[in-house]
DSSP file (Angstrom, degrees, kcal/mol; ACC not computed):
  #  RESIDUE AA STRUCTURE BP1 BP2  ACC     N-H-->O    O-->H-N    N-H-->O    O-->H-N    TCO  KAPPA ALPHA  PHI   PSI    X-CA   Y-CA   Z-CA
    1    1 A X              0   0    0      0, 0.0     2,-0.3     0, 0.0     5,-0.0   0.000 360.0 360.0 360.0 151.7   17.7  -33.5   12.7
    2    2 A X     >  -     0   0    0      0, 0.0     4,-0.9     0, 0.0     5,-0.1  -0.736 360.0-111.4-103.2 152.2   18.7  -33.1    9.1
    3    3 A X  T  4 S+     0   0    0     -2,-0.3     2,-0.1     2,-0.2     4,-0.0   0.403 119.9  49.4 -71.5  -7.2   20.9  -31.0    7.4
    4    4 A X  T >> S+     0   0    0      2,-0.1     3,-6.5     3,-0.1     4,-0.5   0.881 113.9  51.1-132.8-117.7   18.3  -28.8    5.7
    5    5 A X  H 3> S+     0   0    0      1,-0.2     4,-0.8     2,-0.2    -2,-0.2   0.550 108.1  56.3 -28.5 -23.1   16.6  -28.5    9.3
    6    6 A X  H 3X S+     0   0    0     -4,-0.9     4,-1.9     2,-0.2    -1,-0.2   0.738 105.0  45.3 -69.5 -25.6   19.9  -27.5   10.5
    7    7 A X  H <4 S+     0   0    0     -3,-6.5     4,-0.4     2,-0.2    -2,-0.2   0.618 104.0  59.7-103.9  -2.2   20.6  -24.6    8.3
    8    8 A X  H  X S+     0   0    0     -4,-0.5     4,-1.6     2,-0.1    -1,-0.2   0.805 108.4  49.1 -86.9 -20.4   17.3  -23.1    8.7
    9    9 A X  H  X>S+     0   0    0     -4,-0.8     4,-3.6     2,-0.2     5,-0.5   0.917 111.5  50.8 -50.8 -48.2   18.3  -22.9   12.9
   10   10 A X  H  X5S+     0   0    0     -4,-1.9     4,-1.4     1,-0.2    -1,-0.2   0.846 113.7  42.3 -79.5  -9.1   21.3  -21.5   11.9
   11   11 A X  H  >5S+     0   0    0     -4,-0.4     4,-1.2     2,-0.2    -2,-0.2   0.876 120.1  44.5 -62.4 -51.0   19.4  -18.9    9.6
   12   12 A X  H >X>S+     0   0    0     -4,-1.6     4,-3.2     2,-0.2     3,-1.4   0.961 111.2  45.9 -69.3 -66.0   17.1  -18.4   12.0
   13   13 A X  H 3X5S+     0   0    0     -4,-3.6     4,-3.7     1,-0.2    -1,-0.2   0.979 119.8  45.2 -69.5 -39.2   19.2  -18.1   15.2
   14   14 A X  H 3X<S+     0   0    0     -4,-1.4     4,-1.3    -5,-0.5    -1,-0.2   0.742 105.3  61.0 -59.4 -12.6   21.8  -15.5   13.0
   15   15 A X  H <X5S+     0   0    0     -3,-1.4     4,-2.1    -4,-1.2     5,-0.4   0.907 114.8  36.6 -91.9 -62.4   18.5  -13.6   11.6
   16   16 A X  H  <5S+     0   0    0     -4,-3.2     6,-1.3     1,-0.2     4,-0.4   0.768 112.0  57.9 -98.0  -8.8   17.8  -12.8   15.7
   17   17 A X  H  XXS+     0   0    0     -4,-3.7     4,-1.1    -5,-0.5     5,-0.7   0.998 118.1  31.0 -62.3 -50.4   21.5  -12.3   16.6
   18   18 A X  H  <5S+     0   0    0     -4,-1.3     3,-0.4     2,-0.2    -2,-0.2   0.969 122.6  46.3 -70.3 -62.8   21.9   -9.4   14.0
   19   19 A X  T  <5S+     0   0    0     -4,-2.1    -1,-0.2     1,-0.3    -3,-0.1   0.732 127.2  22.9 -60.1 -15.8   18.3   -7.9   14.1
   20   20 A X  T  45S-     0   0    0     -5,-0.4    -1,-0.3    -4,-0.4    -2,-0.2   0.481 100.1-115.6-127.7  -2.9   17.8   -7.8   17.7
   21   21 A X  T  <5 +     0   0    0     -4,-1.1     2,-0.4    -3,-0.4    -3,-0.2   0.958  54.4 173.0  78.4  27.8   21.0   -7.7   19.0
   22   22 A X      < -     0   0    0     -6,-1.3    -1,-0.2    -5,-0.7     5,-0.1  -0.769  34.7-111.2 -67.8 118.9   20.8  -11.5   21.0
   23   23 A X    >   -     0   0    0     -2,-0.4     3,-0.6     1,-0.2     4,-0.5  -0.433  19.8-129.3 -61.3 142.8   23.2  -13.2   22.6
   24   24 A X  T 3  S+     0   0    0      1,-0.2    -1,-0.2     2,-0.2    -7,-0.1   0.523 109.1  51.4 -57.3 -34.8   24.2  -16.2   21.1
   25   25 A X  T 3  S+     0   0    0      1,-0.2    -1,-0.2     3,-0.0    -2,-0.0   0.923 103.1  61.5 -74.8 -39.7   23.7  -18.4   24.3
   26   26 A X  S <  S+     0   0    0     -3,-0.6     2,-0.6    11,-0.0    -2,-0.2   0.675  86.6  86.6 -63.5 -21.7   20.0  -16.8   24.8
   27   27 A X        +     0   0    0     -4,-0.5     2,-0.3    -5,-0.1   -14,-0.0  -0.609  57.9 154.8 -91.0 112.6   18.9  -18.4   21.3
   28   28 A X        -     0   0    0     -2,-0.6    42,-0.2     1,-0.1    -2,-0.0  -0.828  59.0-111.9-119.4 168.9   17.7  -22.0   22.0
   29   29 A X  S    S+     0   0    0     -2,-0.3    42,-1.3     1,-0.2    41,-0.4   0.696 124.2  43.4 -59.1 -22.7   15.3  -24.4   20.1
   30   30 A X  S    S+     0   0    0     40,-0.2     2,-0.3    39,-0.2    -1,-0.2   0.409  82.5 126.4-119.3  -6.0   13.1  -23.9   23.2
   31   31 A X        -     0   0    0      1,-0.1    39,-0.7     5,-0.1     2,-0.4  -0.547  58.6-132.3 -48.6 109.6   13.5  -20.1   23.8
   32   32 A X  B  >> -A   69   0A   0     -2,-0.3     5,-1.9    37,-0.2     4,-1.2  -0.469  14.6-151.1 -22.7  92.7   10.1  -18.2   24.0
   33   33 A X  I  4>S+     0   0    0     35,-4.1     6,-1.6    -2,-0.4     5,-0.6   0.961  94.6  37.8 -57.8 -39.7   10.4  -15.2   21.7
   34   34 A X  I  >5S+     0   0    0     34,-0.4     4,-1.4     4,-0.2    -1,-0.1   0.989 131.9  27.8 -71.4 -58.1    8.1  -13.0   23.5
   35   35 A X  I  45S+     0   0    0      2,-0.1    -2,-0.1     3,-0.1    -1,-0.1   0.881 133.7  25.8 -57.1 -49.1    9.2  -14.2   27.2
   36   36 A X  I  <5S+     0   0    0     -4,-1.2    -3,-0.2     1,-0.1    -1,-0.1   0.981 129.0  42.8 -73.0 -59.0   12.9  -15.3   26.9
   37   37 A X  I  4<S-     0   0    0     -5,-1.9    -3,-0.2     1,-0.1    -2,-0.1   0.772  97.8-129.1 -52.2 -37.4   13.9  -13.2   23.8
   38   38 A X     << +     0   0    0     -4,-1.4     2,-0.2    -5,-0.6    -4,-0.2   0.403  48.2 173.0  95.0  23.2   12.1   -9.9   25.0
   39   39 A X        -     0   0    0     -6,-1.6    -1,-0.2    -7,-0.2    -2,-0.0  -0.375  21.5-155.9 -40.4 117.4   10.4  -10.0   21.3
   40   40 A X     >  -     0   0    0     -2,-0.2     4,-1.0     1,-0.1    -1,-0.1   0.039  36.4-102.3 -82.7-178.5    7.6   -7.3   20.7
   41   41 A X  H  > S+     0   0    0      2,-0.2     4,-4.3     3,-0.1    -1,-0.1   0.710 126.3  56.7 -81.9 -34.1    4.7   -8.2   17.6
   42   42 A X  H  > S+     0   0    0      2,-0.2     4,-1.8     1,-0.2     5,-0.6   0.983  99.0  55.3 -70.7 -46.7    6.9   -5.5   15.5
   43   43 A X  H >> S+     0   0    0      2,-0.2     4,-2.9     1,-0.2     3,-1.3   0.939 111.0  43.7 -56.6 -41.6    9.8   -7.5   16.1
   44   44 A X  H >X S+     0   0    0     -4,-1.0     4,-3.1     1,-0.3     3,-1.2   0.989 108.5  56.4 -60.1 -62.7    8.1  -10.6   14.5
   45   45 A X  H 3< S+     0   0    0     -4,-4.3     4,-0.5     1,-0.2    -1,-0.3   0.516 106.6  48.6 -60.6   1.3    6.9   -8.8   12.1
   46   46 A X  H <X S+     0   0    0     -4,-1.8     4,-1.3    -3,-1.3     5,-0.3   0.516 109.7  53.7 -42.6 -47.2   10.4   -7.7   11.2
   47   47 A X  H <X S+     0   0    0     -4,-2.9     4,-2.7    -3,-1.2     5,-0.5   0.964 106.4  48.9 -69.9 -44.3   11.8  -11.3   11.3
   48   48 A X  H  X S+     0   0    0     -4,-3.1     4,-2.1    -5,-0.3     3,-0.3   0.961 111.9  46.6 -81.6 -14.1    9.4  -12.8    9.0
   49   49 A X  H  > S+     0   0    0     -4,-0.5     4,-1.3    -5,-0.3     5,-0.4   0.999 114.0  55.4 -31.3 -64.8    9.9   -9.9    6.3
   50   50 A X  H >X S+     0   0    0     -4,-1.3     4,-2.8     1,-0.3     3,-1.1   0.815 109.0  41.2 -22.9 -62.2   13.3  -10.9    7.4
   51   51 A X  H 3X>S+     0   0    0     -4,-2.7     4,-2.4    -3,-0.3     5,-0.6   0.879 112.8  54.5 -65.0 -45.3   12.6  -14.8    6.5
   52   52 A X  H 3<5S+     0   0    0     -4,-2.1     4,-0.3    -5,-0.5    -1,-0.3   0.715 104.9  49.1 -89.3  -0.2   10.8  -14.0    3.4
   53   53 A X  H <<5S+     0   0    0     -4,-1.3    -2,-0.2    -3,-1.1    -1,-0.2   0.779 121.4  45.9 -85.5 -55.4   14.0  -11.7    1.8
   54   54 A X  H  <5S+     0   0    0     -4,-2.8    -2,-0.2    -5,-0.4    -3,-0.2   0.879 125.8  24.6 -72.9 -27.2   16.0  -15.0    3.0
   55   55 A X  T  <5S-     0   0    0     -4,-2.4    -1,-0.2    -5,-0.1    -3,-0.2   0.769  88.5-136.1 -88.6 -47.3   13.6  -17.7    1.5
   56   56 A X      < +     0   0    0     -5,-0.6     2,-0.7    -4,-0.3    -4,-0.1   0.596  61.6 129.4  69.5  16.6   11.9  -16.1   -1.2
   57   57 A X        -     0   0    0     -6,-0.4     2,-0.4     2,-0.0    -1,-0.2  -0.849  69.1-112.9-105.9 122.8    8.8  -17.5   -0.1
   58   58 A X        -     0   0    0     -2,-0.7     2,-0.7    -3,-0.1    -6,-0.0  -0.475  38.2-149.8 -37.1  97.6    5.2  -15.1    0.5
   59   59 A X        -     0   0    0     -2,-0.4     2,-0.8   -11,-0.1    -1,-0.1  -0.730   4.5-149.4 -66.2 110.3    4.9  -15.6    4.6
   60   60 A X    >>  -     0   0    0     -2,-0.7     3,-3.5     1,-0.1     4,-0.6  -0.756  13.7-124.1 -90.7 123.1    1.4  -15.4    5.2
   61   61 A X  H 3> S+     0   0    0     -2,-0.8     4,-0.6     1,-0.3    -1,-0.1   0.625 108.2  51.8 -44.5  -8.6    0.7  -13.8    8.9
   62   62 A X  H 34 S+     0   0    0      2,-0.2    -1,-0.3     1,-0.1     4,-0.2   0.644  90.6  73.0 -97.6   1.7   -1.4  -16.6   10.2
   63   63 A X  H X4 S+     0   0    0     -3,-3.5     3,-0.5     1,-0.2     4,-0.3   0.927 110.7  39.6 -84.8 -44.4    1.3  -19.2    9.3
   64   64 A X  H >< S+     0   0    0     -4,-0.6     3,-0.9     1,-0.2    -1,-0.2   0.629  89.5  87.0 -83.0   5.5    3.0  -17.3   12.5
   65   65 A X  T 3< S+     0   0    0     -4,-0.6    -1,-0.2     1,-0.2    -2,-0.1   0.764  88.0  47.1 -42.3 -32.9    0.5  -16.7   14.8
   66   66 A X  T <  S+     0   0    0     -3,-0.5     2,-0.8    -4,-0.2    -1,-0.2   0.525  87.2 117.2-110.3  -9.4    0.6  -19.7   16.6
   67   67 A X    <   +     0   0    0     -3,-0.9    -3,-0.0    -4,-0.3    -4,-0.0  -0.583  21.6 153.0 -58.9 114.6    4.8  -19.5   16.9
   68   68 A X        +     0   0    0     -2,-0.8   -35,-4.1   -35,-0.1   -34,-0.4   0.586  55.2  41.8-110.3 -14.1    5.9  -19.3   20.3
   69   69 A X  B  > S-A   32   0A   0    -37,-0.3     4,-1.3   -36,-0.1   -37,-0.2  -0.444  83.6-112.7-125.2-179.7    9.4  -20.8   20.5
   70   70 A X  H  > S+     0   0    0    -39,-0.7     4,-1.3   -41,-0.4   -40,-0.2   0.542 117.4  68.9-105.8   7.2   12.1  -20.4   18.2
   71   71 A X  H >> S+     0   0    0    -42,-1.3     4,-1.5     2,-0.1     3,-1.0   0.928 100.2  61.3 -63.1 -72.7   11.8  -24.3   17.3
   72   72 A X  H 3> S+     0   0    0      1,-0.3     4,-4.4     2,-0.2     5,-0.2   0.544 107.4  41.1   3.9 -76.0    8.4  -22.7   15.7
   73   73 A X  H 3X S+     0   0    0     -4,-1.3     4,-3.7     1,-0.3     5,-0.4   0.918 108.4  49.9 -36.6 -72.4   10.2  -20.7   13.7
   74   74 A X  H <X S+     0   0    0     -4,-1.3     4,-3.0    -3,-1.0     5,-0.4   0.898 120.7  43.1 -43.6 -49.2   12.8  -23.0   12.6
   75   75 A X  H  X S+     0   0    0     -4,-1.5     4,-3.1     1,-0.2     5,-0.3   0.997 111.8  61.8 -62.2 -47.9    9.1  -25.9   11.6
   76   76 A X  H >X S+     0   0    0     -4,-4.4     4,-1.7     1,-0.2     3,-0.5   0.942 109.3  29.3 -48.1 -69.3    7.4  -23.0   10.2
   77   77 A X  H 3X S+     0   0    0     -4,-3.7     4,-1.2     1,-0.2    -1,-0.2   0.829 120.5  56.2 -77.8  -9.9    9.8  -22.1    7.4
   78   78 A X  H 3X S+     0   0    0     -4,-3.0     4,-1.3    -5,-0.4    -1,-0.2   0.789 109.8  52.0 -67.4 -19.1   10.9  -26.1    7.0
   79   79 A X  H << S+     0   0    0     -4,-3.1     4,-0.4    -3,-0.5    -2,-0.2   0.991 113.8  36.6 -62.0 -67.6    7.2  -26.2    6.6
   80   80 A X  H >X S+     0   0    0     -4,-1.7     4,-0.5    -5,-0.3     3,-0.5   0.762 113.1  62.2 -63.5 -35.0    7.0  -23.3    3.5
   81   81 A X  H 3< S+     0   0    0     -4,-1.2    -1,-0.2    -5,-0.4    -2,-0.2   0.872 107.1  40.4 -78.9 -27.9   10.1  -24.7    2.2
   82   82 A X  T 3< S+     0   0    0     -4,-1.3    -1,-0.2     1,-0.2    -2,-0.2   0.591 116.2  50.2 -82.1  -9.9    8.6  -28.0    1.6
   83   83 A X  T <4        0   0    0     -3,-0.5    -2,-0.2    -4,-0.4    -1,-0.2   0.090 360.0 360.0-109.0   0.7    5.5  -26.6    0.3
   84   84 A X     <        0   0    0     -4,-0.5    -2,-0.1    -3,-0.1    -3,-0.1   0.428 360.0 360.0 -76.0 360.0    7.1  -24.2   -2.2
């Protein structure tokens, strides 16, 4: 992992501690957001608003669609950050 790829997990996993209220333990790279997290569609759509106030990059909705896990997350915005 890279240091870059490390500080968007720690964005990521502090983004779902604070907005959702998570325990710290629950957030793995391989945590489900809808099954493990109890994550709704609003709550993703609240995280990536979220992500794009922290990034400053336009998330387009289909770039998450296909995120299940929170590694997702974490490729998805290394993904947009390398393509900005």
């Amino acid at each position: 992992m890279t240091t870059e790829h490390d500080a968007i997990y720690q964005q990521v996993t502090s983004l779902l501690i604070n907005l959702f209220e998570l325990a710290p333990g629950d957030i793995t790279p391989e945590a489900r957001l809808y099954e493990d997290l109890d994550l709704d569609s609003i709550d993703a759509v609240d995280m990536v608003v979220n992500l794009q106030k922290k990034t400053g990059i336009k998330i387009k909705p289909e770039t998450f669609k296909s995120v299940r896990t929170v590694q997702d997350v974490v490729d998805a915005v290394e993904q947009l950050l390398r393509e900005a």
